[in-house]
Every structure is written in structure tokens, then in C-alpha cells.
N, C-alpha and C positions, 0 to 999 in steps of 0.2 A: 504493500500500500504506500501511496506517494505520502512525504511529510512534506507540509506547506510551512516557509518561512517566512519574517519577517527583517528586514536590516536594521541594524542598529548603526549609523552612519558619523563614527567617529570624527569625520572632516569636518560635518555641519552642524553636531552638536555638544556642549557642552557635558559633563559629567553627570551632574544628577538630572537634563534633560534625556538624556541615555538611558540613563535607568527608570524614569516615568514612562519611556518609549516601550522600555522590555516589561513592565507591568501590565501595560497598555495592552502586549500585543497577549501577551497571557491572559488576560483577564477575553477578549477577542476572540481566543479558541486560537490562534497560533501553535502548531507543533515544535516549531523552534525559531531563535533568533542567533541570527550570526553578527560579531560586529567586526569591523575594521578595527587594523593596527597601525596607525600611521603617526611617524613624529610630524609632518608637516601636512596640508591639507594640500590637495590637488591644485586648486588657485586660491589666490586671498579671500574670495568673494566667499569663499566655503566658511572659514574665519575659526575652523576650533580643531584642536588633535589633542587631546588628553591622554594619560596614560592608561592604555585599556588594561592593565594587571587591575589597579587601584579601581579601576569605572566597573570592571568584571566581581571582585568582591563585592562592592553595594549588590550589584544586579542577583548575586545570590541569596544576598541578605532580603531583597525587599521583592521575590519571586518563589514558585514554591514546584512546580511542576513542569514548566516550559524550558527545554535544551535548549542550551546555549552552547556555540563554536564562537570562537576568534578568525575569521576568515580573511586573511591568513599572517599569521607572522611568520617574519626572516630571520632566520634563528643564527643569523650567520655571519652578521656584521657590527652593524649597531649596538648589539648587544650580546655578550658572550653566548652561549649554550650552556654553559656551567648555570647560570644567571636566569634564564630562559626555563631550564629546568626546573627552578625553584620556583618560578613564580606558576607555573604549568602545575605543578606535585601542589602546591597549596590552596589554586585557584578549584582544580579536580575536588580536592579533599572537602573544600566549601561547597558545590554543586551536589556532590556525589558522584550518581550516574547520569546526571546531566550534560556531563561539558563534552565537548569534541574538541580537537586541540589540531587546527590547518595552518600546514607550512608552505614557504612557496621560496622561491629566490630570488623576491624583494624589488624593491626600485632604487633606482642611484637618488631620486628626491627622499629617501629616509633614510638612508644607509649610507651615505657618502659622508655625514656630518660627525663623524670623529674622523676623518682627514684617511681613513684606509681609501685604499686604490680600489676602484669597481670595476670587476674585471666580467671579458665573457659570459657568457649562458653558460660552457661546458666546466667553466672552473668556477663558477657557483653552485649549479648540480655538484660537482663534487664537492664541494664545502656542507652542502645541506646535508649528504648524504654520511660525512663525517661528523657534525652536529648530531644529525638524529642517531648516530650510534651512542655518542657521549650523552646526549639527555637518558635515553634508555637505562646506558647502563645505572646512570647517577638513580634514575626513579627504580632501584631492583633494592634501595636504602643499603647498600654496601658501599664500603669503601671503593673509591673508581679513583686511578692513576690512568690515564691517557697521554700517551707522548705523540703526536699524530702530526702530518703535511701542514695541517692547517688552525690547531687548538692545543693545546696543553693544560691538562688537567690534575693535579698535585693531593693526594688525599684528600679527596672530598668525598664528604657523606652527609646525605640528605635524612637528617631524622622524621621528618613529616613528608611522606607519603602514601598514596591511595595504596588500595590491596591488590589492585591489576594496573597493567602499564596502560595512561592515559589514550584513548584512540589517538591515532594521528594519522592525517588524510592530508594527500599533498596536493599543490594547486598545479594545473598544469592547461596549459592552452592548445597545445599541439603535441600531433602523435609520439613524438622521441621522447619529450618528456613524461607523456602517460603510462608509454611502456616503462618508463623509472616509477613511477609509483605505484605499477602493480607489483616490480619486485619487492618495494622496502617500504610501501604506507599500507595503510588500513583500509584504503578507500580514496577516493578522487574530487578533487573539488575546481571548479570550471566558473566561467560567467558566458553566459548566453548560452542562446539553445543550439549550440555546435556538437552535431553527433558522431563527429573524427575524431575528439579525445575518446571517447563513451568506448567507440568500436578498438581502437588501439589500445586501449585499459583493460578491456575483457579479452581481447584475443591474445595480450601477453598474458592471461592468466588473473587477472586481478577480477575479486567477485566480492570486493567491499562495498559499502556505500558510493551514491554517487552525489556530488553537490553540485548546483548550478543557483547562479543569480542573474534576475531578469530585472532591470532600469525602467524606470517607468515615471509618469508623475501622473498622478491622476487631480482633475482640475472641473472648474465649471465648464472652462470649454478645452477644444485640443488648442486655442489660441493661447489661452491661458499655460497651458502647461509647457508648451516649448518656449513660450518665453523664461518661464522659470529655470527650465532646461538650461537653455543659453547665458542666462544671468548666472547658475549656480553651480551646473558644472556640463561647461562645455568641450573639460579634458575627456568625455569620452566620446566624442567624436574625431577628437584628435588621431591622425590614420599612425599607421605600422609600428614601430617600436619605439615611438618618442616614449608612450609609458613609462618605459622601462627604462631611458636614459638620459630623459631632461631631469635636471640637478635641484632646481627650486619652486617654489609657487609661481613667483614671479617669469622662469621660461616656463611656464604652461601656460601664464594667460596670454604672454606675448605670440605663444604657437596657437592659442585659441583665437586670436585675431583673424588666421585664417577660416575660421567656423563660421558657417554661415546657417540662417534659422530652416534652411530650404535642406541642411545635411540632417540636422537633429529630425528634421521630419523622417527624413527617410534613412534612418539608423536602425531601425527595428524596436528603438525606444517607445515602449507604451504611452504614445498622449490621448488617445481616448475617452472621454467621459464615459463611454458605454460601459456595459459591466463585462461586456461580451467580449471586446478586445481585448479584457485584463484577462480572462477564463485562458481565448483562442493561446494568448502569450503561454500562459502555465502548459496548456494540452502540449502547447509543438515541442514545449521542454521535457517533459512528459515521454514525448511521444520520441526526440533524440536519445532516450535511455536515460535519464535522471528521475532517482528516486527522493530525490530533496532537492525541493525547489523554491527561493525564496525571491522575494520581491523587494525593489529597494524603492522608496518614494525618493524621489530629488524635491526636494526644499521643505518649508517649514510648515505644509498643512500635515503634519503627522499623526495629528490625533480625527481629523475627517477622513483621511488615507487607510487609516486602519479600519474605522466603525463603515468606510465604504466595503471593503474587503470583508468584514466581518459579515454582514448585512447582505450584501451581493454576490460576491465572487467563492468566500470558501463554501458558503453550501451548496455548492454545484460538485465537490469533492469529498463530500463527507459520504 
């Protein structure tokens, strides 16, 4: 059975609006909420990044039923994997069997800011791939020494950790890397309804969860909502790998100049007021082999966004 999600969208919201969001979507009938880890937001206009360790604990504390994933942190630059561990083993321990824990190999806009070099796709795959051996070991609560390529790990032991090792689902866009997370993650986490990761995850072997997030704004009108689009985040229409290797907020909005409201139309981004183009969005992700599928509102109507969803759109899946 599909689980339907909600975003928690660390760029645009402050902390304890974050967590009135994951209450919100709980209270909604939501299955789960995933939120973003990012030091910097995609453009200014977005205006918030907090630290989702600290914004993940309230969401435990003030939630009771609703799964929650981090989609996705870098476990591989910014912040150690020794470091990463911990906060993963405590955040789990809070949740229970709640959390999901998605890695991915990050942007040069979060990761470049302690001055390390950001190198390749194929020698960040292997960094993540050496991170997740060191978080594991560290979450088994024994003593872990690690001398490795890319990390050094010196006695350390984790006294508070879960009873089983945290799930961990890795993010991946395209088929090389999918076939990397069916060997060494849990399960698959994606955005959009692209079914070339799906098929290359399962034919390497991989038969974990699948994750996908579908962009949307839903609005009075579709005029209404691509403008919001375009005001608040129009890095994702920005085309091929800038994602991945513009440095600051400020080169997104400069490369957003080129966006125009005539692309966000025709991006696949839900602007529909109808209930039916939000539904049609979920089935085609659905229907690309994703068994969680979550929807992100772009801008600040978050709490009509949900009671729309709640009201319209999930009871066509229950």
C-alpha cells in the first residue's frame, strides 16, 4: 500500500513553524513527513535553514504517530559521520520506529562552507559509501576505530543507541547511482515521478522502500500559484547540474534570472487548483514504482495546503 507524504521544507520555514507543519500534517491523516537538511536555502527569497537535528527532536516531542525521514543529509562533508551518527542514534531513539534516516551526496551550496574541496559524483559516492560504513559501525554501541581514504575514527563509542540499525535509504537521481543503493541502503529515495531510478534499483537487486517527492503549490488559481513558484523557488527549474554545483543562494537567484513563469508552467510542477491534478501527480508516481510518495507545497499557504489534501486529495487513496 502507497504511504502518502507531506514536506517539511527547511528553506522556507523556521523551526517551530516546522514542527506546527508536522503536527498539522499528523493531525491530516498524513503517513509521513520528510524534511530537508540544508545549511543555506536554495535563494534568499526562501529566507530560513535551521538545524534539522534540533527542529527533528521538537517534531518528536510535539507528534505521536506520523514517520518522519530527513530527506536527505550529506553525511560527508559538512559534517563528520562520526557527528552525523550521533545525532541519527538519538534522533531514532526519540521517534522510535518512526524515523527513516536519507543520505544523498549533497550540494556544493551546503557543503563547501568549511572550505573542503567538492569534488566529482564518483569520489563523493565513495565518501558516502565510507561514511555509511562508519555510522553503522558506530550505531552497533561498540567501540569503532576507523583508519579509512576519507575519515578517521579514534575510539569512539556511542552509548545511546536504538536496538536495530537506523533504516537508511539513499537518494539517487539516475540509474548508476540507484544501482549503488541497492547494494549498500535500505531502500531508494528520488524526486519526481522518474521510473529509470525505480527500474535500475530493482533490477540491481534492491527490494527496499521507494521514496519520491512531487512540487506543487496549490493556490486559488494556477495564476496564483506559479507566481509563488517563481517568487519562492524558482531553483527548481533551474536545468542540468547547477543543483549540484552552484556555491551560494545568491548564484541560484542570479541563475534563476534565467526562469521564466512560461518554464514553471511547464515543469511538471503541480499548479492546479483542481483536486484532480494533485490525485493524477501522486497516481503517475505511483504508477513509476514509488511506494512513498510525498508532496511538497512551495510557499507559505501551508496550513490550507494540507486541510486541501486532507479534504480532497488523500481520500481518493485510503
Amino acid at each position: 500500500m502507497t504511504q502518502l507524504g507531506y514536506t517539511l521544507s527547511s528553506e522556507e520555514f523556521g523551526p517551530q513553524e516546522l514542527v506546527d507543519i508536522a503536527a498539522k500534517a499528523e493531525e491530516a491523516g498524513f503517513d509521513f513527513c520528510s524534511i530537508s537538511d540544508h545549511f543555506h536555502p536554495w535563494v534568499p527569497a526562501q529566507g530560513e535553514s535551521p538545524f534539522v537535528w534540533s527542529t527533528l527532536g521538537a517534531i518528536a516531542n510535539a507528534t505521536d504517530e506520523i514517520e518522519v525521514g530527513v530527506g536527505v543529509t550529506c553525511p560527508t562533508t559538512r559534517i563528520h559521520p562520526l557527528n552525523v551518527a550521533h545525532a541519527v542514534a538519538t534522533v531514532d531513539e526519540l521517534f522510535g520506529d518512526r524515523f527513516t534516516f536519507g543520505v544523498g551526496t549533497g550540494e556544493n551550496l551546503n557543503e563547501h562552507v568549511t572550505g573542503e574541496r567538492w569534488p566529482e559524483h564518483d569520489v563523493r559516492l565513495e565518501k558516502l559509501e565510507e561514511a555509511m560504513d562508519v555510522m553503522r559501525s558506530l550505531w552497533t554501541g561498540k567501540t569503532t576505530s576507523h583508519h579509512g581514504e576519507h575519515y578517521t575514527v579514534e575510539n569512539a563509542q556511542l552509548f545511546t543507541v536504538p536496538d536495530d540499525q537506523p533504516t537508511t535509504i539513499a537518494s539517487a537521481f539516475g540509474p548508476q547511482t540507484a544501482e549503488w543503493a541497492a547494494e549498500h541502503a535500505d531502500g531508494l529515495w528520488c524526486s519526481g515521478p522518474k521510473s529509470e531510478p525505480v527500474e535500475a534499483y530493482e533490477d540491481a537487486g534492491g527490494d527496499g522502500p521507494t521514496y519520491t517527492q512531487l512540487h506543487g503549490c496549490y493556490a486559488d488559481s494556477e495564476e496564483e500559484a506559479i507566481e509563488t513558484i517563481y517568487e519562492q523557488w524558482p531553483n527548481g527549474s533551474i536545468p542540468g547540474e547547477l543543483g549540484q554545483e552552484l556555491s551560494t543562494p545568491a548564484h541560484f537567484e542570479q541563475a534563476a534570472q534565467m526562469v521564466e513563469k512560461e518554464d514553471i508552467a511547464e515543469s511538471g510542477t503541480t499548479t492546479e487548483p483542481d483536486a484532480q491534478a494533485h490525485i493524477d501527480s501522486i497516481e503517475e508516481a505511483i504508477d513509476a514504482g514509488y511506494d512513498h510518495v510525498y508532496v511538497h507545497q512551495i510557499g507559505p499557504e501551508q496550513e490550507t495546503a494540507i486541510d486541501f489534501h486532507a479534504d480532497e486529495v488523500l481520500p481518493s487513496f485510503n
